[in-house]
TORPA-882074 format. One record per residue: residue in three letters; x, y, z of N, C-alpha, C in turn. Coordinates in steps of 0.2 Angstrom, whole numbers, padded with zeros to 4 digits, always signed. Layout:
N
AlaXYZXYZXYZ ...
***
This chain:
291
Unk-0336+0173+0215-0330+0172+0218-0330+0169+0225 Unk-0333+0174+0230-0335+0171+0235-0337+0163+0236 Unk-0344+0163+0233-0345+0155+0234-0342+0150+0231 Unk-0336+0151+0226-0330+0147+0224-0326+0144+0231 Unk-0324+0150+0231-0321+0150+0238-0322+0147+0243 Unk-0329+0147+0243-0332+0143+0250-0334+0135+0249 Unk-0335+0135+0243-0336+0128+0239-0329+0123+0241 Unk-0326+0129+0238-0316+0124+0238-0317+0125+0248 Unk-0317+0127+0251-0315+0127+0259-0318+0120+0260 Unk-0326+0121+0259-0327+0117+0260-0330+0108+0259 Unk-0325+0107+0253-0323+0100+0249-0315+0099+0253 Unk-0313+0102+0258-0307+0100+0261-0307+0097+0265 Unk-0301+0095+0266-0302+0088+0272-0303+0092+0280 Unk-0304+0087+0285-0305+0094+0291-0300+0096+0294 Unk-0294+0090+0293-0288+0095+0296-0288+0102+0292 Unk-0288+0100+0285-0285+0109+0281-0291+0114+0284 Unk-0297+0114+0287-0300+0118+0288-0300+0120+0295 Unk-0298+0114+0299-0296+0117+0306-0291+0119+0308 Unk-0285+0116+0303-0277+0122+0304-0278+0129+0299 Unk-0284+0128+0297-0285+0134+0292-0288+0142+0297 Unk-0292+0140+0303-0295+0144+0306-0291+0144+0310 Unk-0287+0140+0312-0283+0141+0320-0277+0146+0318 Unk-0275+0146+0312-0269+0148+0310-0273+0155+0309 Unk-0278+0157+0307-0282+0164+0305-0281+0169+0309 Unk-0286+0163+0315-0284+0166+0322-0279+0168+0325 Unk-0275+0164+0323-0266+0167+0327-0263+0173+0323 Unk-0264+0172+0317-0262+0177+0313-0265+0184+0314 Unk-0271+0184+0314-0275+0190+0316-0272+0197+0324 Unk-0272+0191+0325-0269+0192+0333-0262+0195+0333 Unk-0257+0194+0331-0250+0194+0328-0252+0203+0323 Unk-0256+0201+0319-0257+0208+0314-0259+0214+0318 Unk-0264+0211+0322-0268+0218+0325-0263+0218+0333 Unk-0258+0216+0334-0255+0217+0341-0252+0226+0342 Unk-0249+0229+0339-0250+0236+0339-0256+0240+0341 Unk-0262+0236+0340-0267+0240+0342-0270+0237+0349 Unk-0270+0229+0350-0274+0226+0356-0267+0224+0359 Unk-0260+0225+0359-0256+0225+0365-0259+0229+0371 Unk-0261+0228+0377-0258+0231+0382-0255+0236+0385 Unk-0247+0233+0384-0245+0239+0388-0236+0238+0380 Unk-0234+0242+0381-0229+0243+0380-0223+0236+0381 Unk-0222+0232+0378-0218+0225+0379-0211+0226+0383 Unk-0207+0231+0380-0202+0233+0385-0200+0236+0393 Unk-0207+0238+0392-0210+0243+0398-0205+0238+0402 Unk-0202+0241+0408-0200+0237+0417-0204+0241+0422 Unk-0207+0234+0427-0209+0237+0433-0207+0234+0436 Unk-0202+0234+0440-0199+0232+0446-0203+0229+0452 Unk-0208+0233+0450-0212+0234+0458-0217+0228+0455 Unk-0218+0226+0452-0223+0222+0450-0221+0217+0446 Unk-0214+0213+0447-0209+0208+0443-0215+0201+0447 Unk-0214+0197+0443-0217+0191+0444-0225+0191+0446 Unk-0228+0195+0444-0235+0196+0445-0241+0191+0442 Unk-0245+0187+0446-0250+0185+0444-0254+0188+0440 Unk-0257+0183+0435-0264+0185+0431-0269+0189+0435 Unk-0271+0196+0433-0270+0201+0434-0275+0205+0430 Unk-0282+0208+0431-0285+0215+0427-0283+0219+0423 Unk-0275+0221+0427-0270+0226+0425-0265+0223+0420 Unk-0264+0215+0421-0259+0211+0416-0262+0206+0416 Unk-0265+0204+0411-0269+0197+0407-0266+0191+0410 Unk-0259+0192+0408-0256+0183+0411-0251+0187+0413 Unk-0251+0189+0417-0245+0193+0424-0242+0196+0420 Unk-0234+0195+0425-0227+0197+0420-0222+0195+0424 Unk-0216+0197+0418-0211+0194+0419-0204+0193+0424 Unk-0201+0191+0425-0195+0192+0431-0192+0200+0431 Unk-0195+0205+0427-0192+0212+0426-0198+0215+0424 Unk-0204+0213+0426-0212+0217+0427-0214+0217+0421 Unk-0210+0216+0415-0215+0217+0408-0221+0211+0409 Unk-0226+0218+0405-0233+0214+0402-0231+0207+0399 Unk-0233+0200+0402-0231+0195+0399-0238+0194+0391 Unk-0243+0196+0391-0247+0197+0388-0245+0202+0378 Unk-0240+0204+0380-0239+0211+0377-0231+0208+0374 Unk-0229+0204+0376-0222+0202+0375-0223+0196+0371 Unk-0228+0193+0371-0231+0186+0367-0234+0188+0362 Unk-0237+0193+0362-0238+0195+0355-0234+0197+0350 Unk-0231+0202+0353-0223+0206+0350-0219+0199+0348 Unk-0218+0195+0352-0213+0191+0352-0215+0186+0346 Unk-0222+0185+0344-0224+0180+0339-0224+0182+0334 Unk-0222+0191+0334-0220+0192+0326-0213+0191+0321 Unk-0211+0192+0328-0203+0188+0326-0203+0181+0324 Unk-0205+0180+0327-0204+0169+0329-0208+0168+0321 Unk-0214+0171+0321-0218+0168+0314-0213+0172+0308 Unk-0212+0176+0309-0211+0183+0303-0204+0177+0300 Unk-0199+0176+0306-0194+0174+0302-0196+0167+0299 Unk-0199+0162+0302-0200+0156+0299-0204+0157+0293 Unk-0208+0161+0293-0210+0165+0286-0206+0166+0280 Unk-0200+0168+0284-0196+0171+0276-0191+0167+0276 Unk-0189+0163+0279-0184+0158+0276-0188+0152+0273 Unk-0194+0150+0276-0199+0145+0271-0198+0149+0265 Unk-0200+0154+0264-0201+0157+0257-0196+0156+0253 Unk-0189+0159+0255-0184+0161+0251-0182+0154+0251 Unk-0183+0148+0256-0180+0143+0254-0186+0138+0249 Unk-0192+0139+0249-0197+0135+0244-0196+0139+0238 Unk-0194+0146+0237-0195+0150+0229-0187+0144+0226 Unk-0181+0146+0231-0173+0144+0227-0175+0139+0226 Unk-0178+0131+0230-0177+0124+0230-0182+0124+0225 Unk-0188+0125+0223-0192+0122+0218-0190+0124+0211 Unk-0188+0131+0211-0182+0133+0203-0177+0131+0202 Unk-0172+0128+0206-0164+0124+0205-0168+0118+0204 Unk-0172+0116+0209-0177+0107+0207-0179+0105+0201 Unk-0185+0110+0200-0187+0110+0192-0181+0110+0186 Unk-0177+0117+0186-0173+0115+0180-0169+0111+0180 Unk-0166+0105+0187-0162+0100+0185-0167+0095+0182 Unk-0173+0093+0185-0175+0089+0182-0178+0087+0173 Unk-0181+0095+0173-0178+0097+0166-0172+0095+0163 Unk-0167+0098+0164-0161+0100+0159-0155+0092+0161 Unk-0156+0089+0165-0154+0083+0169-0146+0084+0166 Unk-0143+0079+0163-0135+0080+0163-0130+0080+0168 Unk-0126+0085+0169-0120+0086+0170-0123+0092+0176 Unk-0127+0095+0175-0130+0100+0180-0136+0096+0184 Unk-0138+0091+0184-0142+0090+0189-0137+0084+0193 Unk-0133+0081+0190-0128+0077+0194-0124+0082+0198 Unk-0122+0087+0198-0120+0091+0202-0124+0093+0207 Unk-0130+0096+0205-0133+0099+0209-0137+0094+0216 Unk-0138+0087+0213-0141+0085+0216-0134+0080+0224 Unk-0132+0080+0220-0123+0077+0224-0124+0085+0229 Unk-0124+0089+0229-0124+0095+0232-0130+0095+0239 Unk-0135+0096+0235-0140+0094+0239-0139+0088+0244 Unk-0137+0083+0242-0134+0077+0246-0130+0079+0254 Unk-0127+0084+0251-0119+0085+0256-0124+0090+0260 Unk-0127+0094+0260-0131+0099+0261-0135+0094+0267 Unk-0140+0091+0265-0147+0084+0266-0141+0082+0274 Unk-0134+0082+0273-0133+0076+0278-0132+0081+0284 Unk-0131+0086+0285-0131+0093+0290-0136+0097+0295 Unk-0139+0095+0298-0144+0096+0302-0143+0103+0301 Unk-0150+0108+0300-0152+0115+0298-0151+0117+0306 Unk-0150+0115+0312-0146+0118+0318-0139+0119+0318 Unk-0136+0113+0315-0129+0112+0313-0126+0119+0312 Unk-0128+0119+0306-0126+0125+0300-0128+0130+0305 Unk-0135+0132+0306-0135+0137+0311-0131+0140+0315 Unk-0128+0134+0318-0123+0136+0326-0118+0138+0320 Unk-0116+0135+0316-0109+0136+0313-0108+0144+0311 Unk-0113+0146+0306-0115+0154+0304-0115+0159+0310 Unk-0119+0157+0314-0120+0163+0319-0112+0163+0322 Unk-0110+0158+0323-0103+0157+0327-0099+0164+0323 Unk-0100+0162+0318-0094+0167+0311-0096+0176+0312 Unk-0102+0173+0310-0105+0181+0308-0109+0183+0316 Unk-0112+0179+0320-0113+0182+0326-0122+0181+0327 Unk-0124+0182+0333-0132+0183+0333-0135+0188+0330 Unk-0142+0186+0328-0144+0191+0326-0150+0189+0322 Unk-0156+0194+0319-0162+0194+0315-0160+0191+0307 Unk-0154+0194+0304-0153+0193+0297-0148+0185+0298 Unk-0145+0185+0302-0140+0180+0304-0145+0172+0303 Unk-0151+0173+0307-0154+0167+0308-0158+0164+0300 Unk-0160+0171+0298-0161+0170+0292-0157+0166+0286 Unk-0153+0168+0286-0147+0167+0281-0145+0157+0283 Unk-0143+0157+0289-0143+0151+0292-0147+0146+0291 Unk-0154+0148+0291-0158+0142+0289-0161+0142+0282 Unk-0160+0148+0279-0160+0147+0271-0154+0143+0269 Unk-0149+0142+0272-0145+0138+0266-0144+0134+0266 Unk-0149+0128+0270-0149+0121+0272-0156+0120+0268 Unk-0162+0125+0269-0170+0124+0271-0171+0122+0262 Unk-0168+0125+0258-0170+0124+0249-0170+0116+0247 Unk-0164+0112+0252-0163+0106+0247-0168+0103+0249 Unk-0172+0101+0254-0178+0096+0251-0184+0097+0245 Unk-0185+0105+0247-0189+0108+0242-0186+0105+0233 Unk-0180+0107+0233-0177+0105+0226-0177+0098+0223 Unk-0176+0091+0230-0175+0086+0229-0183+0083+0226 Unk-0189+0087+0232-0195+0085+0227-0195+0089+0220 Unk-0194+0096+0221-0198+0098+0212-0193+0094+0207 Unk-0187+0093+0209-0184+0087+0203-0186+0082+0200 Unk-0189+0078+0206-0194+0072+0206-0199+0071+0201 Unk-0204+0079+0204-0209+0081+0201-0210+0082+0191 Unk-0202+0086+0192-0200+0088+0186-0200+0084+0182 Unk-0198+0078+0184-0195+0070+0180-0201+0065+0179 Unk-0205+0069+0183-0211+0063+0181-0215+0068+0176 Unk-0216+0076+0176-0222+0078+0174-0218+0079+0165 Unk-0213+0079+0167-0209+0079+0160-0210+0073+0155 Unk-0214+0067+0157-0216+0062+0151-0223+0063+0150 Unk-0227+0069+0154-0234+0069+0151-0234+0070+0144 Unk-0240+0070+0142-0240+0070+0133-0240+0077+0132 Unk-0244+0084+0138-0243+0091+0135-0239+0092+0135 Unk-0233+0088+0138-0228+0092+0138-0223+0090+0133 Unk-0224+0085+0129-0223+0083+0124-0222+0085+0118 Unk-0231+0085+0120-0234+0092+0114-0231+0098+0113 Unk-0229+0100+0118-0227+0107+0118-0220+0107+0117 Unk-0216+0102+0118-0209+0103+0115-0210+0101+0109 Unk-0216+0097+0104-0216+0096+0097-0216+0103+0092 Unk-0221+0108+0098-0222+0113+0094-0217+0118+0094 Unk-0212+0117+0095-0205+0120+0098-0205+0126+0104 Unk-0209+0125+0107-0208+0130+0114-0204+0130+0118 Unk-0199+0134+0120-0194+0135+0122-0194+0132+0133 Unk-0187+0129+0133-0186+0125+0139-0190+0131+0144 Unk-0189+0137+0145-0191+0141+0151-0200+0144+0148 Unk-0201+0140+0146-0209+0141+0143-0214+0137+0147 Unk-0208+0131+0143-0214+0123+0146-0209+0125+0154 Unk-0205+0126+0156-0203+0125+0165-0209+0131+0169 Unk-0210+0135+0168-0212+0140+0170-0221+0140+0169 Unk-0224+0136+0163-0230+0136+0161-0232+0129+0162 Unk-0232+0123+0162-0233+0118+0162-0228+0113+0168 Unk-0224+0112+0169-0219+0110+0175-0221+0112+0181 Unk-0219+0118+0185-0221+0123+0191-0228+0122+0192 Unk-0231+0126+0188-0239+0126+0190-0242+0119+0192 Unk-0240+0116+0189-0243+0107+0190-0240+0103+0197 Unk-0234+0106+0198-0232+0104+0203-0231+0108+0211 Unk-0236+0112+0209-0237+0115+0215-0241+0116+0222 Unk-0245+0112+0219-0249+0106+0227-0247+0101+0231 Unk-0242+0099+0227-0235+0095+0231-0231+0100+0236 Unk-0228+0104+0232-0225+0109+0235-0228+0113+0240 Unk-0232+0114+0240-0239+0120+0247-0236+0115+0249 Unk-0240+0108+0247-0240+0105+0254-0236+0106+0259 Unk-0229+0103+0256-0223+0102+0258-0221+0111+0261 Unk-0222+0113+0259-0221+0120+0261-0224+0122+0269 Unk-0230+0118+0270-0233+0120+0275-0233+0116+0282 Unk-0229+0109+0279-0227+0104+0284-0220+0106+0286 Unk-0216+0109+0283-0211+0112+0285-0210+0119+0290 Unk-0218+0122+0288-0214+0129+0292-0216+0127+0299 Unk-0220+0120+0302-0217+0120+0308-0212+0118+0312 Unk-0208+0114+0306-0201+0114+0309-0195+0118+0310 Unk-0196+0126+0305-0194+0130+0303-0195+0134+0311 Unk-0202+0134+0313-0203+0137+0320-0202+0135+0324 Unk-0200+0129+0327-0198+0125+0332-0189+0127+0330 Unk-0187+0126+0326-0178+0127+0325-0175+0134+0328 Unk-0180+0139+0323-0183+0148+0326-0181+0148+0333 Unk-0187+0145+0337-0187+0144+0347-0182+0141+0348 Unk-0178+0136+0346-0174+0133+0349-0167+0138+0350 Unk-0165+0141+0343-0160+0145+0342-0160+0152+0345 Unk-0166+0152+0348-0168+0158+0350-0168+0156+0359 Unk-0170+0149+0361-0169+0148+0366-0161+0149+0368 Unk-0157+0147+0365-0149+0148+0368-0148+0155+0366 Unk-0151+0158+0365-0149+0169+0364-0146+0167+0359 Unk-0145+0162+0353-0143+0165+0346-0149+0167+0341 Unk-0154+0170+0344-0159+0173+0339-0160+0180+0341 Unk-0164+0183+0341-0167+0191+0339-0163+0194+0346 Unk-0161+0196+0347-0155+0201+0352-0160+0206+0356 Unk-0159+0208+0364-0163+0212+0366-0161+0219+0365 Unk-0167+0222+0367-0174+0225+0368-0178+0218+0365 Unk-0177+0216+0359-0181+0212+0353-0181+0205+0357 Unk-0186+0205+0356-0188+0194+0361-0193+0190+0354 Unk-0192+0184+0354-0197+0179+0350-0199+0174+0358 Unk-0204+0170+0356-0204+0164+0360-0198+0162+0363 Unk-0194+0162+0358-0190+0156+0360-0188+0158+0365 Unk-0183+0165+0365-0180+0170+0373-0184+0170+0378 Unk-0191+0171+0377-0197+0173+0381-0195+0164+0387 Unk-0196+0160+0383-0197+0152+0387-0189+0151+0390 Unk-0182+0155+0387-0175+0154+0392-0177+0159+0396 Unk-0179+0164+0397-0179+0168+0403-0184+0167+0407 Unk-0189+0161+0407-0195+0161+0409-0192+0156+0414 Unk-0187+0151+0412-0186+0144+0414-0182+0144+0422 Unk-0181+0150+0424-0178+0148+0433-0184+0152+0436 Unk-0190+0154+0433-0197+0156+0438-0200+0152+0435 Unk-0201+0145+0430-0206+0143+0431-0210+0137+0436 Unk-0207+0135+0442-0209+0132+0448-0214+0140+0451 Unk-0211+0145+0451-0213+0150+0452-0221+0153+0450 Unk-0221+0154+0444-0224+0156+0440-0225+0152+0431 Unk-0228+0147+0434-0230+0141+0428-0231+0145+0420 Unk-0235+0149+0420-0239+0153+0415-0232+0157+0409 Unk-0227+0158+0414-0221+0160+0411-0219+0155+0405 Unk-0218+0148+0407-0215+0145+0402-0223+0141+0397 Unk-0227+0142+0401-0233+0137+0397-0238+0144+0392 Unk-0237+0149+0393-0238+0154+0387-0235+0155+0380 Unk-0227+0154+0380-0223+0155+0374-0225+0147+0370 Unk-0223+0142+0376-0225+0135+0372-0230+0133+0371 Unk-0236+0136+0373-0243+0134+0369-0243+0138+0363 Unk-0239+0145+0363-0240+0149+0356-0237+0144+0351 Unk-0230+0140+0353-0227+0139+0346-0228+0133+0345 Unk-0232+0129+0351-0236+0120+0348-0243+0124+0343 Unk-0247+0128+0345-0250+0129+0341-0250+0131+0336 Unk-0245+0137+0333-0246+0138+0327-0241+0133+0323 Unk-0235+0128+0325-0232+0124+0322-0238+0119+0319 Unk-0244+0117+0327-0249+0111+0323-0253+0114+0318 Unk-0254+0120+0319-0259+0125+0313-0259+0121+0309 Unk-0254+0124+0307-0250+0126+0300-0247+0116+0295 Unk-0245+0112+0300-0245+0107+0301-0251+0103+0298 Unk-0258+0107+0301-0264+0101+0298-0266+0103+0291 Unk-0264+0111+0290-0267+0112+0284-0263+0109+0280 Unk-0254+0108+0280-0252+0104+0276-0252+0096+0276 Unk-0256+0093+0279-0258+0087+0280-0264+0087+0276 Unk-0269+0090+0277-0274+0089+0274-0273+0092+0265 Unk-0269+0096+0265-0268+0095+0257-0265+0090+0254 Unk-0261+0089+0257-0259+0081+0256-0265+0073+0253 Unk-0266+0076+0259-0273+0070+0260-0280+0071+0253 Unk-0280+0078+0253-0284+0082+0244-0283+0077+0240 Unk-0273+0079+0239-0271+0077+0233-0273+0070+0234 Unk-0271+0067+0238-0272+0059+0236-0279+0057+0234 Unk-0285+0061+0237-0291+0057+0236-0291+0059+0227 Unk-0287+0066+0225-0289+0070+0218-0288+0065+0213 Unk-0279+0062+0216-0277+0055+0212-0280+0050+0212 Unk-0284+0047+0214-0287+0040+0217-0295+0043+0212 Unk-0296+0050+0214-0305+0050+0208-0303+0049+0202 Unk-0296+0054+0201-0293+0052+0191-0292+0046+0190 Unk-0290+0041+0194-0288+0034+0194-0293+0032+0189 Unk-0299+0031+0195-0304+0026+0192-0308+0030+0189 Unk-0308+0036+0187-0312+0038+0181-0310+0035+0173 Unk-0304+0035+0175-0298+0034+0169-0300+0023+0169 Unk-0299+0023+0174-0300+0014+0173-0310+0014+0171 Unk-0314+0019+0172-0319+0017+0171-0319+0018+0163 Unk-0316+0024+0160-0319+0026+0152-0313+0019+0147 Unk-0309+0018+0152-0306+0011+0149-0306+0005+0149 Unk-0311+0006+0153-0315-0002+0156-0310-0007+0158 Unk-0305-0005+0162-0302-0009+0167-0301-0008+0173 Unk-0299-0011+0176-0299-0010+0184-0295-0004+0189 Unk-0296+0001+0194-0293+0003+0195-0286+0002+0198 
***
């Protein structure tokens, strides 16, 4: 199983293995911060507010003496954790509403997709401001926000996908033999189309996280005690002449893990097209035509 794995690693393109390590890395870091934080991220020292990079504090601290080291950690579990679970719950709803219109097409996929349309023309900050405005800031508020925009692209490809994998011959087959629509959608559609979707999945969570920082930069995200990035860079922004490292700590964390995550769905991408171009011409070779 091991050297399966290490086989596939390494037959991938070098982005997917460079955003594959970097992204390990950050992830590691984020996982183990209860044990290699510092100091307590809320802690105040007054006495030591604006403090240089330090033995005692790794990258100083803040306008209110917290560990800036210790608050960047803390603060990346939020920032990733949410972009995390709104990708999720937006790429699970958009590829099963996607997939069964393109299946079931009709009266239900011309709705759904006129839907998606209205949805598509609404910037994912838009809708954000508009929610938080009703229901207020907050950890579930942000969530909910960008789940209700973040499914249509997801939907608009598995439909696509749906519509093209739906004229293969096995799936022909399989409706000859009478198997049931939730059979072939669930066993032959989904699975086939799921390397598209990663991809698409992984090129989005960094804009999921930059959206995260921004809404979080104007205090409509994680409410205090609680900080993400994005709070950490508005609070950072009238000591940064000051104290440089304030604002270039949060935004190197969230240019890096946005490109991480960015290359590996690039290089899947790039997979899939050589995988299509070796089917090509294998197929133009056993047919003896050109590819």
């Amino acid at each position: 199983m091991g050297g399966r794995l290490t086989d596939w690693f390494g037959a991938q393109h070098w982005s997917f293995k460079a955003g594959a390590v970097l992204i390990a890395v950050i992830l590691s870091l984020l996982i183990l911060t209860p044990w290699i934080a510092p100091q307590d991220p809320a802690a105040q020292d007054l006495r030591s507010r604006l403090a240089d990079p330090s033995a005692e504090h790794l990258l100083g601290t803040d306008h209110l003496g917290r560990d800036l080291l210790s608050r960047l950690l803390y603060g990346g579990g939020f920032s990733v954790s949410i972009a995390a679970i709104t990708l999720l719950i937006s790429a699970l709803t958009g590829t099963l509403i996607g997939a069964l219109c393109g299946r079931q097409r009709g009266a239900l996929d011309e709705v759904t997709m006129r839907v998606v349309d209205v949805l598509l023309s609404f910037p994912e900050v838009v809708v954000a401001l508009f929610l938080i405005a009703i229901l207020g800031p907050g950890y579930g508020t942000l969530i909910l926000a960008l789940t209700l925009v973040g499914w249509t692209p997801f939907a608009r490809l598995a439909r696509g996908l749906a519509l093209e994998l739906s004229a293969k011959d096995y799936v022909a087959a399989a409706e000859i033999l009478g198997c049931s629509r939730s059979f072939i959608l669930l066993r032959h559609i989904i699975p086939n189309a799921l390397r598209p979707l990663t991809a698409m999945a992984f090129l989005r969570f960094g804009h999921k996280l930059i959206t995260v920082g921004g809404l979080s930069y104007l205090g409509l995200g994680v409410q205090p005690p609680l900080s993400d990035w994005g709070a950490m860079l508005a609070d950072a922004r009238p000591y940064a002449e000051r104290l440089p490292i304030l604002v270039i700590a949060p935004g190197l964390a969230i240019m890096l893990t946005a490109l991480a995550v960015t290359m590996i769905g690039q290089g899947l991408e790039i997979g899939a097209d050589r995988k299509r171009r070796r089917a090509g011409l294998v197929l133009a070779r056993e047919t003896g035509g050109r590819p």
